[in-house]
C-alpha positions in Angstrom: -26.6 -38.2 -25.3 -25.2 -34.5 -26.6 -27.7 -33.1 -23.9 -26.7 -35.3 -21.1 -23.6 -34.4 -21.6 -23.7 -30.4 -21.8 -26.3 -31.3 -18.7 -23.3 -32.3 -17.5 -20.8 -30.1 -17.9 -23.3 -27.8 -16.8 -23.2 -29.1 -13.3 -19.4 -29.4 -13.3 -19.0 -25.8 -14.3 -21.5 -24.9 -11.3 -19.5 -26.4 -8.6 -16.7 -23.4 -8.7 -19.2 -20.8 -8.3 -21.2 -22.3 -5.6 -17.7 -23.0 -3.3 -16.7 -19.6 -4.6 -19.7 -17.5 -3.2 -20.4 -19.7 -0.1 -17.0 -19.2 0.8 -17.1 -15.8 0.5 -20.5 -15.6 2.2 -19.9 -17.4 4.7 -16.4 -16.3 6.1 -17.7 -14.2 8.8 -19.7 -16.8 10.9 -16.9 -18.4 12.2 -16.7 -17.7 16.2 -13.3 -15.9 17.7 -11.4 -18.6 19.2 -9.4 -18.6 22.2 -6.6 -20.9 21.0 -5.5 -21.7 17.2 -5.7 -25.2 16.4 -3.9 -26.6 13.3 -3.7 -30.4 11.8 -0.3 -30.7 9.8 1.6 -33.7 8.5 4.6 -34.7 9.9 6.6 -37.4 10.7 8.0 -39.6 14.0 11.6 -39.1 13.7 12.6 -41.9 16.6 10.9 -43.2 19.6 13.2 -41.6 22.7 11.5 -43.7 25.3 8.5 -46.1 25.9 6.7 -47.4 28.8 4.0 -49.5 27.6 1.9 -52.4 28.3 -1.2 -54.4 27.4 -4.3 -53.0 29.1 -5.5 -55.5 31.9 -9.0 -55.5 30.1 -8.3 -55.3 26.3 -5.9 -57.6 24.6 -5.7 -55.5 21.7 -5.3 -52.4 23.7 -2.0 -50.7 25.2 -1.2 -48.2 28.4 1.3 -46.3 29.0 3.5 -43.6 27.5 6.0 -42.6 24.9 8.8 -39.3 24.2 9.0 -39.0 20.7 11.3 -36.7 18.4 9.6 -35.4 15.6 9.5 -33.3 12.6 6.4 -31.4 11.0 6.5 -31.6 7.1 3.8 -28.7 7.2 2.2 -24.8 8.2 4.5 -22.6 9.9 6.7 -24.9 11.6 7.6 -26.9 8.4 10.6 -28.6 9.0 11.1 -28.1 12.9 12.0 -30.5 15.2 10.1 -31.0 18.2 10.2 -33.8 21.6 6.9 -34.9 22.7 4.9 -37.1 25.4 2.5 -39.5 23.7 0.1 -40.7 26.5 -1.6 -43.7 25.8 -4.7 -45.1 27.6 -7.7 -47.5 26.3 -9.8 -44.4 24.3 -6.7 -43.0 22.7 -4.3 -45.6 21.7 -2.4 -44.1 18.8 1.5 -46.5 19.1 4.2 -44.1 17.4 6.7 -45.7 15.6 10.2 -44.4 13.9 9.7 -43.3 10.7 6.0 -43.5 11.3 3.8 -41.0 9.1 1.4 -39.0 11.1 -1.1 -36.1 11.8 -0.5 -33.9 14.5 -2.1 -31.2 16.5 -0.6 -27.8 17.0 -2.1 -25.5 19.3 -0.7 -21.7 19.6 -1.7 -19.1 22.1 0.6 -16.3 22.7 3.5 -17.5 20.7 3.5 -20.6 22.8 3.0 -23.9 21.1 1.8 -27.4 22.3 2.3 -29.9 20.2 0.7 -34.0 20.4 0.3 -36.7 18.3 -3.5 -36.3 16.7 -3.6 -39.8 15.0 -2.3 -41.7 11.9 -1.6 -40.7 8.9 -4.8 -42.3 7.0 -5.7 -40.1 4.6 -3.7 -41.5 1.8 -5.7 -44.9 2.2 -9.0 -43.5 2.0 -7.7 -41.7 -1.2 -6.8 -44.5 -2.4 -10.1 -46.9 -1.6 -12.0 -43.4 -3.3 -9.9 -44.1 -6.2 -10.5 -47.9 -6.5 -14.4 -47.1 -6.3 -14.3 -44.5 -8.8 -12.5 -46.2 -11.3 -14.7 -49.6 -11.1 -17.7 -47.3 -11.1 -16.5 -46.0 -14.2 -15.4 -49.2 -16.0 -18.3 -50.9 -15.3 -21.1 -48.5 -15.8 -19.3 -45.9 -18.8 -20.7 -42.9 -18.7 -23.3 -43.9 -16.4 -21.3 -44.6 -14.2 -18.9 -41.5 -14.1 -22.5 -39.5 -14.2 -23.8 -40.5 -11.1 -20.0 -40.4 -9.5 -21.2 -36.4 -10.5 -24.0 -36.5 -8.7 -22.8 -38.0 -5.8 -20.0 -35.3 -5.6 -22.5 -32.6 -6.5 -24.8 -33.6 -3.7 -22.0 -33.4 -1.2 -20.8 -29.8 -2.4 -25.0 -28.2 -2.2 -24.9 -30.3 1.2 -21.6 -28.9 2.8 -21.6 -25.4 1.3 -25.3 -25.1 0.8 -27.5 -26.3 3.4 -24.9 -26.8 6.2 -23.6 -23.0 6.4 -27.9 -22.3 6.2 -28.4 -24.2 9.2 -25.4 -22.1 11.0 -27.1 -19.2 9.9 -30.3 -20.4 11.8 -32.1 -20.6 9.5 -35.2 -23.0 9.0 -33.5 -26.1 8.8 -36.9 -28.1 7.6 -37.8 -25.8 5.0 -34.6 -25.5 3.5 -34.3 -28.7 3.6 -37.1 -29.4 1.8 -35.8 -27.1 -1.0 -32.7 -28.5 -1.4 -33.2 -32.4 -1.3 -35.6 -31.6 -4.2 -33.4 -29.6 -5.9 -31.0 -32.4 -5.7 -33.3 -35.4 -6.5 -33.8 -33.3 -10.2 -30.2 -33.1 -10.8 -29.3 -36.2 -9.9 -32.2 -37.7 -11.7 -31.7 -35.6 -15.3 -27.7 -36.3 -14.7 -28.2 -40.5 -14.2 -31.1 -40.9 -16.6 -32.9 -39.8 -19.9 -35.0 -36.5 -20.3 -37.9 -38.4 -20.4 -41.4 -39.0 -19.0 -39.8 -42.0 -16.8 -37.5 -39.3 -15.3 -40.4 -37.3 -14.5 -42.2 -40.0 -12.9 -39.1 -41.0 -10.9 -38.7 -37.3 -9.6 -42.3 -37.0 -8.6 -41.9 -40.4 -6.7 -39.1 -39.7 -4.8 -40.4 -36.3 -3.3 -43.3 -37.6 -2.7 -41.7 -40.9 -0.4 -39.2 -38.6 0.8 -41.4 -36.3 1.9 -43.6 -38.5 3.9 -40.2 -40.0 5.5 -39.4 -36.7 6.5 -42.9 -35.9 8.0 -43.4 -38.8 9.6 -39.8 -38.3 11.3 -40.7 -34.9 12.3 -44.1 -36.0 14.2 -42.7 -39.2 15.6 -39.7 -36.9 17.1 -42.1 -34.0 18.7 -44.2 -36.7 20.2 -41.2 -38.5 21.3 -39.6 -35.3 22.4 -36.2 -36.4 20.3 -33.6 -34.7 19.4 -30.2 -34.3 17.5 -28.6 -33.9 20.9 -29.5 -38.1 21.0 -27.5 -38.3 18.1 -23.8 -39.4 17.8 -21.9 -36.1 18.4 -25.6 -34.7 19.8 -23.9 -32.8 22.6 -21.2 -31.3 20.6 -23.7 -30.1 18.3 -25.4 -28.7 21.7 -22.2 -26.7 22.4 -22.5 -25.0 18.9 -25.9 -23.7 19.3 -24.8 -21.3 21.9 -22.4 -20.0 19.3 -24.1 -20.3 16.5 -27.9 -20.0 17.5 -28.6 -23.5 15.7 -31.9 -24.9 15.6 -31.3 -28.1 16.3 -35.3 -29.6 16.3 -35.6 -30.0 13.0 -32.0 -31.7 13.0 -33.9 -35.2 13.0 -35.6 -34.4 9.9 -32.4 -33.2 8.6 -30.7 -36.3 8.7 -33.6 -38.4 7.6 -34.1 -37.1 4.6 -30.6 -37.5 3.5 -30.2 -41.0 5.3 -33.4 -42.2 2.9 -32.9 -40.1 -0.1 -30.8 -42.3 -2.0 -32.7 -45.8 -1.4 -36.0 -44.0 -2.1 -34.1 -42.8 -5.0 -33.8 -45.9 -6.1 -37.1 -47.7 -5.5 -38.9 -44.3 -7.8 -36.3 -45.2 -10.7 -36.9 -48.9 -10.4 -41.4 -48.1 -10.3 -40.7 -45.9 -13.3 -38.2 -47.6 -15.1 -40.6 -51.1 -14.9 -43.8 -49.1 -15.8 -42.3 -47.8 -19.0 -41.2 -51.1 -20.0 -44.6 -52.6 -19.3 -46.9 -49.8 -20.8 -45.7 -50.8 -24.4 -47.3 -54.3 -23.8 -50.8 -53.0 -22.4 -52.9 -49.7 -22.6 -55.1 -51.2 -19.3 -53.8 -48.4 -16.5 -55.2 -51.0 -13.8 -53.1 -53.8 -15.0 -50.0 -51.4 -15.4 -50.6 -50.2 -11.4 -50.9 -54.1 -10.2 -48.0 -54.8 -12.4 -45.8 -51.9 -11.2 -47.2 -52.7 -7.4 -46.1 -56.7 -7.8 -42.8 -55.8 -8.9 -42.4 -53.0 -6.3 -42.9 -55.6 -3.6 -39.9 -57.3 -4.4 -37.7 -53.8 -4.6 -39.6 -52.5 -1.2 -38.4 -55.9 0.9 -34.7 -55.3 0.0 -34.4 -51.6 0.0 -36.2 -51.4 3.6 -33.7 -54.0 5.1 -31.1 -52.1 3.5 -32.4 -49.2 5.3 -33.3 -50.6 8.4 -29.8 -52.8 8.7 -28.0 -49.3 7.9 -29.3 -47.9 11.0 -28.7 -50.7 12.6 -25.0 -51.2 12.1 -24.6 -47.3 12.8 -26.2 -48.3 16.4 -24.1 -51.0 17.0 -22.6 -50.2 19.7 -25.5 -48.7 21.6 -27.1 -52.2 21.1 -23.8 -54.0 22.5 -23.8 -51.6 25.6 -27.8 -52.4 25.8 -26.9 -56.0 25.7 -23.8 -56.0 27.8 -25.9 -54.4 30.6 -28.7 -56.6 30.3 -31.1 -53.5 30.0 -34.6 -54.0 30.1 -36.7 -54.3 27.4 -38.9 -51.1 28.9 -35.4 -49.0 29.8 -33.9 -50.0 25.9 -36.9 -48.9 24.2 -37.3 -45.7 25.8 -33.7 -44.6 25.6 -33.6 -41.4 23.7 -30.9 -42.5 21.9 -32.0 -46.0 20.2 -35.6 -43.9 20.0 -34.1 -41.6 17.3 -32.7 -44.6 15.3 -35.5 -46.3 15.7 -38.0 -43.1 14.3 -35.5 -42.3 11.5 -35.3 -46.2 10.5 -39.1 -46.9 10.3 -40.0 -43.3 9.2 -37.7 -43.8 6.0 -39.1 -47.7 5.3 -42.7 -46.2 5.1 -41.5 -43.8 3.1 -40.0 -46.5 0.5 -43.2 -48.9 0.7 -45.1 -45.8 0.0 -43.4 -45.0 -2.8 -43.9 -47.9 -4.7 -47.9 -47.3 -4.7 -47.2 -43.6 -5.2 -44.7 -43.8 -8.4 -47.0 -46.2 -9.7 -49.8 -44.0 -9.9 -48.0 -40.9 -11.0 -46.2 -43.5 -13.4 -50.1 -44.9 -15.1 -51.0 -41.1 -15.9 -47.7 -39.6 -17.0 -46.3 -42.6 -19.2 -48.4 -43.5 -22.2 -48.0 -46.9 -24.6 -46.3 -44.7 -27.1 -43.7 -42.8 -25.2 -43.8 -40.0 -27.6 -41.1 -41.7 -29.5 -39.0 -43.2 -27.3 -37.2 -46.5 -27.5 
């Protein structure tokens, strides 16, 4: 428990360094811009005047416009008034409101500012939902708990000031890749469990699953000439690559990797974690594989429909469009689009069945009936 928790505080301590450097490292990739974007806080002070109406399609959409007077609480015009024009239409339909909290944009060029409502203020309620999380998190699983809350948070920092400013860099995004989802299944692994054989086991498990996930994504995407451009936000991402030189092929395997890395996560701890309970009961390595592979079946049916219903529900709309335009069965499975989902969806679920059979066999060599001394 001491170790886990220097491990720990370790990993906490190694946060401000990374952000530090990859700030610093970092800070001269950014592209000249023509105009100067900022997103401050403000506030609607009153509504001047409002010509609105309910769109003739969409009950719960409005048209029209509004002249607001308002006040930014924040940057360089703190606590300037301003009078805007608040256009409403079906895609943007942001209703202002007196006294209403909000985010807006401020564009300068030349001294010259243009200032419009960017949307509502919402940040306070998705602090507030992180909160909720963390705290039942922590009151229900202890230290646990708050451990893998440090994982989680860890991943995100190696994610956003690690790999993503790489990728900017152009450099190999598969490769990298590769090193840093292992890196991160180690210290997620050593963080949420014991330093242990099961531990091991688990971590050889998951690179091995998430590594044939990732492959299998990679091949499937050549051969189906895919590509992150299909993705939501594809063509923005486009528009970077003349600025930033991005390879965007290996994009795919990118994003598969980190969409399956937690559920095949979870399947390796579950293999491990049941072949270390059974091995104190039999020293026959067949009957530990079948048992590990029995139980496994049961993980793999609701991990992959947690997989594949994640992808799903992030296609949702795509599907609703396919539907609504009673596309062909032919023109809906060759759509670039639902052809990416559908690679990254199956591509991760063979990675989880496989790593049942996998961690099971890694688990029958590593983890003996004795444990050297555990439990």
């Amino acid at each position: 428990m001491i170790r886990r928790n220097f491990f720990a505080i370790f990993v906490i301590l190694s946060i401000f360094p990374i952000v530090s450097i990859s700030l610093k490292v970092n800070s001269n990739i950014k592209i000249e811009k023509i105009f100067s974007y900022d997103y401050v806080n403000g506030i609607v002070l009153e509504v001047l005047e409002e010509k609105i109406e309910k769109h003739d399609l969409y009950d719960s959409r409005f048209v029209g416009r509004q002249e607001l007077k308002i006040k930014i609480n924040q940057g360089t015009l703190k606590g300037q008034e301003f009078i805007i024009q608040n256009p409403i239409n079906a895609e943007r339909n942001i209703i202002a409101k007196a006294n209403m909290k909000a985010i807006f944009t401020i564009r300068e060029r030349n001294g010259d500012y243009s200032i419009w409502l960017y949307s509502y203020k919402n940040d306070t309620f998705i602090y507030l939902l992180s909160f909720i999380f963390i705290g039942i998190v922590a009151y229900l699983g202890r230290g646990k708990g708050l451990r893998s809350i440090l994982a989680l948070a860890y991943a995100g920092v190696i994610l956003f000031f690690v790999l993503i400013p790489l990728i900017f860099r152009a450099y190999d995004p598969i490769f990298w890749t590769i090193i840093i989802i292992s890196y991160l299944i180690v210290i997620s692994f050593l963080l949420i469990s014991d330093y242990n054989k099961k531990t091991l086991v688990a971590i050889i498990g998951t690179i091995g699953g998430i590594s044939l996930a990732g492959l299998l994504a990679y091949i499937f995407g050549t051969l189906t000439k895919s590509s992150a451009i299909y993705q939501e936000h594809g063509t923005q991402i486009l528009y970077l690559t003349a600025d930033y030189k991005l390879k965007i092929n290996g994009l795919i395997f990118v994003s598969m990797l980190i969409a399956s890395l937690g559920a095949v996560m979870d399947v390796a701890m579950s293999i491990a974690s049941s072949a270390e309970e059974l091995s104190y009961n039999t020293k026959d390595k067949e009957k530990l594989f079948k048992s590990c592979l029995n139980i496994g079946r049961d993980i793999m049916g609701t991990m992959i429909n947690t997989l594949i219903l994640a992808f799903v529900g992030s296609s949702l709309n795509l599907l609703l469009m396919a539907w609504g335009y009673r596309m062909t069965f032919t023109q809906l499975i060759n759509m670039p689009a639902l052809s990416v989902e559908i690679i990254q969806a199956l591509a991760g679920s063979i990675g989880i069945v496989f790593t049942v059979p996998f961690t099971a066999f890694v688990a029958v060599f590593v983890i003996n009936k004795n444990l050297e001394g555990k439990k």
